[in-house]
BAKOL-84144 format. One record per residue (C-alpha): residue in one letter; x, y, z. Coordinates in steps of 0.2 Angstrom, whole numbers, padded with zeros to 4 digits, always signed. Layout:
BEGIN
AXYZ...
//
This chain:
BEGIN
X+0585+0674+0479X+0577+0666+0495X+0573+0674+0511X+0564+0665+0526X+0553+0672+0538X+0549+0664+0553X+0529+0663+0557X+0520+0672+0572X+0514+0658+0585X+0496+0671+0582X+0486+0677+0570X+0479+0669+0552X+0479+0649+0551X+0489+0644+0537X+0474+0642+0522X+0471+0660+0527X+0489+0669+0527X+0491+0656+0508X+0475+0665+0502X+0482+0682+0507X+0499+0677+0500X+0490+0674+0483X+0478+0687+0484X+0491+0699+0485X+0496+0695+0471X+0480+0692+0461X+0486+0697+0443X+0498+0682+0443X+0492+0666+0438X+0493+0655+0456X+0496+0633+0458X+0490+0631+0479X+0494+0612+0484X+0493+0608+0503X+0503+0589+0508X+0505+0586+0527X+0507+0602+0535X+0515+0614+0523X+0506+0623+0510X+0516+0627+0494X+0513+0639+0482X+0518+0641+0464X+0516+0660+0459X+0519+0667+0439X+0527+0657+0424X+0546+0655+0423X+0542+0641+0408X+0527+0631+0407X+0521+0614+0395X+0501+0615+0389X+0496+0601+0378X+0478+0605+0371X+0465+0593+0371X+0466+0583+0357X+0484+0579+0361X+0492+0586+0346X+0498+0604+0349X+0509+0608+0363X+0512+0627+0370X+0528+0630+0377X+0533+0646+0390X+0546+0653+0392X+0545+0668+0403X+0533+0680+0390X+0540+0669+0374X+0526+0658+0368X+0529+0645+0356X+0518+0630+0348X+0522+0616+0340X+0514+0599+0335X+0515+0584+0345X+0528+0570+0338X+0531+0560+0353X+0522+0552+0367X+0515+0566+0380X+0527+0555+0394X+0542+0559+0385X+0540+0578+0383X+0534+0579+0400X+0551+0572+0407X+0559+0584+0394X+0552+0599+0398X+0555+0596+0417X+0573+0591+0412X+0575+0606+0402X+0567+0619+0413X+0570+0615+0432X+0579+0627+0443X+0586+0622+0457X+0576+0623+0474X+0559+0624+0463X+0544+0613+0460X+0535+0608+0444X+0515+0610+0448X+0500+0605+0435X+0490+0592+0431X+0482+0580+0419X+0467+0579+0412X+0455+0562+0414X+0459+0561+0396X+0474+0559+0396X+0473+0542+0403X+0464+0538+0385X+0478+0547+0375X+0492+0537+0382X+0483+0520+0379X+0479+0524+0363X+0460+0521+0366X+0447+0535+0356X+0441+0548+0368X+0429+0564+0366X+0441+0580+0370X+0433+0591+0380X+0440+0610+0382X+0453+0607+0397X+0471+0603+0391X+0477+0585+0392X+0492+0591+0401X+0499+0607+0413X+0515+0608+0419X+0522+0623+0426X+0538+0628+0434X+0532+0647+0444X+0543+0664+0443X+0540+0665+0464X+0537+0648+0473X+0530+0651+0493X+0532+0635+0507X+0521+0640+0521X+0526+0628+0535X+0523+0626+0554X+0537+0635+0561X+0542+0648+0544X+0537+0653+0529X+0550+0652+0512X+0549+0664+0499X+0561+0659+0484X+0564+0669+0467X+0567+0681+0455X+0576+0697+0463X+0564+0710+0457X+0547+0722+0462X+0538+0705+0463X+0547+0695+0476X+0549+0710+0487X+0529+0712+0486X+0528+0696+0491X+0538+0697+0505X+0532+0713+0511X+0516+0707+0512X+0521+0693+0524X+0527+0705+0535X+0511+0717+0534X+0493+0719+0540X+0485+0706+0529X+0471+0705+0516X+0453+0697+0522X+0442+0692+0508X+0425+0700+0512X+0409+0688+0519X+0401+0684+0500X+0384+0674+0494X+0385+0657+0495X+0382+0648+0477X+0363+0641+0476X+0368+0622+0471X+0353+0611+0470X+0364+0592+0471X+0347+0584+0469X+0345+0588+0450X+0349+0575+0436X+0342+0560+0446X+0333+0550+0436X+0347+0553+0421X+0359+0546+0433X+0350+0531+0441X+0345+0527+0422X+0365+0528+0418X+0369+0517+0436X+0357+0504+0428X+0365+0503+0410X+0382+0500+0420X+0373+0485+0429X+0370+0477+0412X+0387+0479+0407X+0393+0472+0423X+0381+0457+0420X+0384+0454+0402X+0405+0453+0410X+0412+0469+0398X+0417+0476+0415X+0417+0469+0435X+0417+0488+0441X+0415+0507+0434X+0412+0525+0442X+0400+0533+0433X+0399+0551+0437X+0386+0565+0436X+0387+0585+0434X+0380+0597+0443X+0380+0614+0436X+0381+0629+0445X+0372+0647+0441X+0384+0661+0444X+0404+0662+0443X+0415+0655+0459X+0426+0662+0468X+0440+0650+0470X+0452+0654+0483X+0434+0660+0495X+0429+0640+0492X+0447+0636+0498X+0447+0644+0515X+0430+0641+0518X+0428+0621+0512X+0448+0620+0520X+0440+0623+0538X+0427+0611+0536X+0436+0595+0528X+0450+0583+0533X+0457+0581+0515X+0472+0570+0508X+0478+0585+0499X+0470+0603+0497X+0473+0613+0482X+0466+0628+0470X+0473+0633+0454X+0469+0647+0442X+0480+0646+0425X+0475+0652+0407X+0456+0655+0412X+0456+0635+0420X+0451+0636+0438X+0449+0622+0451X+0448+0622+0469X+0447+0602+0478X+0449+0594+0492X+0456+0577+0486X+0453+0563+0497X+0467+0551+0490X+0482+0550+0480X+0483+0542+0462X+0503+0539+0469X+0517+0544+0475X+0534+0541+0472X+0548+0545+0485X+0565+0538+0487X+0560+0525+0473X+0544+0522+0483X+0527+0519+0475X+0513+0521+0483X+0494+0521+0479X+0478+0522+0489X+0464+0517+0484X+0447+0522+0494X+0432+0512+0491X+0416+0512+0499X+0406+0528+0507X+0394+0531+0520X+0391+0549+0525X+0398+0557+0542X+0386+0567+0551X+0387+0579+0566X+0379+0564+0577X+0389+0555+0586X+0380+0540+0590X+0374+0540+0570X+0393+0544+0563X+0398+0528+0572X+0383+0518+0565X+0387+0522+0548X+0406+0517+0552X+0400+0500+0557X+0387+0499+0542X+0402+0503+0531X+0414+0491+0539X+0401+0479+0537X+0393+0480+0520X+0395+0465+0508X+0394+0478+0493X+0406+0490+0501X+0419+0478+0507X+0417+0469+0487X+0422+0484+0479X+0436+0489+0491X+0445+0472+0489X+0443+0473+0470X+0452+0489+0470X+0466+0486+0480X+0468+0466+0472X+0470+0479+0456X+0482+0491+0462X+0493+0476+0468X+0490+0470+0449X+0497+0490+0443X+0509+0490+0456X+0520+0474+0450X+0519+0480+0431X+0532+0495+0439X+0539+0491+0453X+0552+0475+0456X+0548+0458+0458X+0540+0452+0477X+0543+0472+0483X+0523+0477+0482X+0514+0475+0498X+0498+0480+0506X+0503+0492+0521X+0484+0494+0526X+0471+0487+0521X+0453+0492+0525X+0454+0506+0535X+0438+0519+0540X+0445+0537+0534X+0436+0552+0537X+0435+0564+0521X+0424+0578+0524X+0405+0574+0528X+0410+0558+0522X+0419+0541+0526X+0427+0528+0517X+0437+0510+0518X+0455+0515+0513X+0471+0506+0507X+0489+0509+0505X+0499+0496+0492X+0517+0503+0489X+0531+0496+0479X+0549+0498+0475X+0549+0504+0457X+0560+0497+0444X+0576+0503+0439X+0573+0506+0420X+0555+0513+0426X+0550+0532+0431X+0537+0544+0439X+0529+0545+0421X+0528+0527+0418X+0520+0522+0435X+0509+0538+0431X+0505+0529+0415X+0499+0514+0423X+0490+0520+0441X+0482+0534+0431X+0467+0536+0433X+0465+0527+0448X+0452+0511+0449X+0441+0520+0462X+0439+0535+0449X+0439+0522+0433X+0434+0504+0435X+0440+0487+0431X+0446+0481+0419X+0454+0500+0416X+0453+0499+0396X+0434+0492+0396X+0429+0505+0410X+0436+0518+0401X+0426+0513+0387X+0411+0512+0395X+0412+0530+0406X+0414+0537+0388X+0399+0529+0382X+0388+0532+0398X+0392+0550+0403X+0387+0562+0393X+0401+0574+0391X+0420+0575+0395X+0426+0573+0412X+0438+0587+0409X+0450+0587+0426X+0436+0577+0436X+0447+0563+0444X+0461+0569+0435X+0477+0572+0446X+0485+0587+0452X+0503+0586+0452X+0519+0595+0465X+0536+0586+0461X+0553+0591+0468X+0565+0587+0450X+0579+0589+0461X+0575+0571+0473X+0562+0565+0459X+0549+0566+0471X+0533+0564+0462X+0514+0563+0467X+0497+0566+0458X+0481+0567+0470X+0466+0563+0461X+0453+0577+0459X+0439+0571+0466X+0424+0584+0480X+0430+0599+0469X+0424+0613+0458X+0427+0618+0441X+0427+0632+0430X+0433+0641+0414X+0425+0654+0402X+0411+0643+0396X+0403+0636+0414X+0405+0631+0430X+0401+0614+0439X+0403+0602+0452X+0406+0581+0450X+0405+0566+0459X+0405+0550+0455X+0400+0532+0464X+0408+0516+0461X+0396+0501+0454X+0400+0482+0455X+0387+0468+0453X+0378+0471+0469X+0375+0488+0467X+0357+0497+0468X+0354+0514+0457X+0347+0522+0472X+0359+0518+0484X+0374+0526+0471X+0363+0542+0468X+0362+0544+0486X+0383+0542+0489X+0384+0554+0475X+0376+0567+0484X+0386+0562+0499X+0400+0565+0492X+0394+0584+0483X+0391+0589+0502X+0413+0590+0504X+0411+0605+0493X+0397+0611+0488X+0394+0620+0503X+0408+0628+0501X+0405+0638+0486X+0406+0657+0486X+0402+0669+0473X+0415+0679+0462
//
């Protein structure tokens, strides 16, 4: 079933009437994903695909049926099965993967963490708030009708609460002494470049979809989302995709290279120029994007991948960065899941070379990154449509903790202090933001 209703020119922005629309329902499990200007929202389980940590157990959903089974194929392959053999027409597959399962695919050893590797979801109810209307598609039932009364209804506001005490200094000496270890690698040539990343963890529970409309007002991401399935919970405000595929498109983004952005004008544009400027900055940025033209052409036809920008200053937040776009047309025995395989994670969340950096993050970092750069996924079955934006100025949570996670990209000419600081640079896009449960 689908009804439309058009939206009022007045009243809620659109992160607010999508929080309302979710609230309203708040004992269903909720994917949030925000591309361009629509908002689209994944409400429920008609069938879903978990695969645990390790890789080798898979839970399958089909409505209230929950079945497990070991894992005999590559994680690729049942993900294009399970989206083969559960999409409905008209509905988007959400989920993510894991930063581990960039490992698992390669065959390299990794430390599982808690988070599944892998989350693919098609909903029961699936919302598209847009500019001009608002879509509500599924199941004929008490639900759906609940949803779209409360579109047409005085809406929920979520009380003022306490903002979530969140020291972003703690853990500097353990991460400049990390930033350093990474220097001697770089100098001993196991690795030109590597993101090593550093946890903040925060005191009390987070309210995720409170740290959705608050941070939303305040940051010019990529891609916005919030997510709460199975206990796992994450709210982000991405600042680049790991791809996108459309029409037989690839593209990838890479952003490398940060200075803060401040309420000064004056200073704002003096860190721009600093940034445009900046040996160090400019070194890593080129590396990236000379790799992601490398990735590309392993997927995507002979002579078709081309830089469309190259070095651009984009505002993220309380931050800036020099931003790329290498796209490509991909191959004709290739798919979403193989350029995923490839792209995933992305060089400004991994390093170069991919293998040896992966290596290295797992030796440096003292736990699992979990779904720290990881990527959310939205893809429309139907057109084959497929992107991942990569989970970076975002929090987590499940039963056991709650945190915050940001990363700074070293290269040769890198100095410990100067990372430390871009990591906290980079924890001011969210954790402001944070609200308690």
């Amino acid at each position: 079933m689908i009804e439309t209703i058009p939206r009022s020119t007045e009243g809620n922005t659109s992160v607010e009437l999508v929080v309302d629309l979710v609230l309203a329902k708040s004992d269903l499990d909720y994917y949030v994903y925000e591309r361009n200007q629509s908002w689209h929202i994944g409400l429920g389980v008609q069938s879903s695909l978990v695969v645990g940590s390790t890789g080798k157990l898979a839970t399958f959903q089909q409505d209230d049926v929950v079945r497990q089974v070991p894992i005999s194929s590559t994680l690729e392959q049942m993900a294009r099965e399970f989206v083969a053999d559960n999409a409905h027409a008209g509905f988007k597959v959400f989920g993510y993967v894991g930063y581990n399962y960039a490992s698992h695919v390669r065959g390299t050893s990794y430390s599982p963490g808690r988070w599944p590797l892998l989350h693919l979801v098609v909903p029961r109810y699936q919302i598209t708030v847009g500019p001009d209307e608002i879509t509500v598609q599924g199941e004929d039932d008490k639900d759906f009708h609940d949803v779209v009364q409360s579109l047409k209804s005085t809406h929920i506001k979520i009380p003022p609460k306490d903002a979530v005490a969140t020291d972003v200094l703690q853990g500097a000496a353990r991460y400049t002494e990390i930033v350093n270890k990474a220097l001697s690698k770089i100098k001993d040539r196991q690795i030109t470049k590597v993101i090593v990343s550093r946890t903040v963890d925060l005191p009390t529970r987070v309210d995720m979809l409170a740290a959705l409309l608050v941070g939303r007002k305040s940051n010019t991401p990529k891609r916005s989302f919030s997510f709460s399935y199975s206990g796992y919970q994450s709210t982000g405000f991405s600042p680049e995709l790991v791809l996108s595929v459309v029409k037989g498109k690839v593209t990838t983004e890479p952003l490398a290279g940060t200075r803060a952005r401040c309420d000064d004008r004056a200073e704002c544009e003096r860190l721009k120029k600093e940034l445009e400027s900046d040996p160090k900055e400019i070194v890593e940025h080129i590396v990236s994007v000379k790799e992601a033209i490398a990735e590309l052409e392993r997927v995507c036809c002979q002579g078709s991948v081309v830089v469309e920008d190259l070095m651009s200053v984009r505002t993220r937040g309380k931050v800036q960065h020099l931003g790329s776009a290498v796209a490509g047309k991909l191959q004709s025995n290739k798919d979403v899941w193989d350029a995923l395989n490839v792209l995933f994670p992305s060089i400004t969340a991994s390093g170069i070379p991919k293998q040896a950096a992966l290596k290295v993050i797992g030796s440096l970092e003292s736990s699992p990154r979990e779904l720290y750069s990881g990527g959310i996924i939205m893809m429309d079955p139907a057109s084959n449509d497929f992107e991942a934006t990569l989970v970076l100025r975002s929090v987590f949570q499940d039963q056991h903790r709650q945190w915050i996670q940001a990363g700074a990209g070293v290269i040769s000419q890198s100095h410990a202090e100067r990372e430390f600081t871009e990591t906290c640079e980079k924890l001011a896009t969210i954790a402001p933001f944070l609200r308690g449960e």
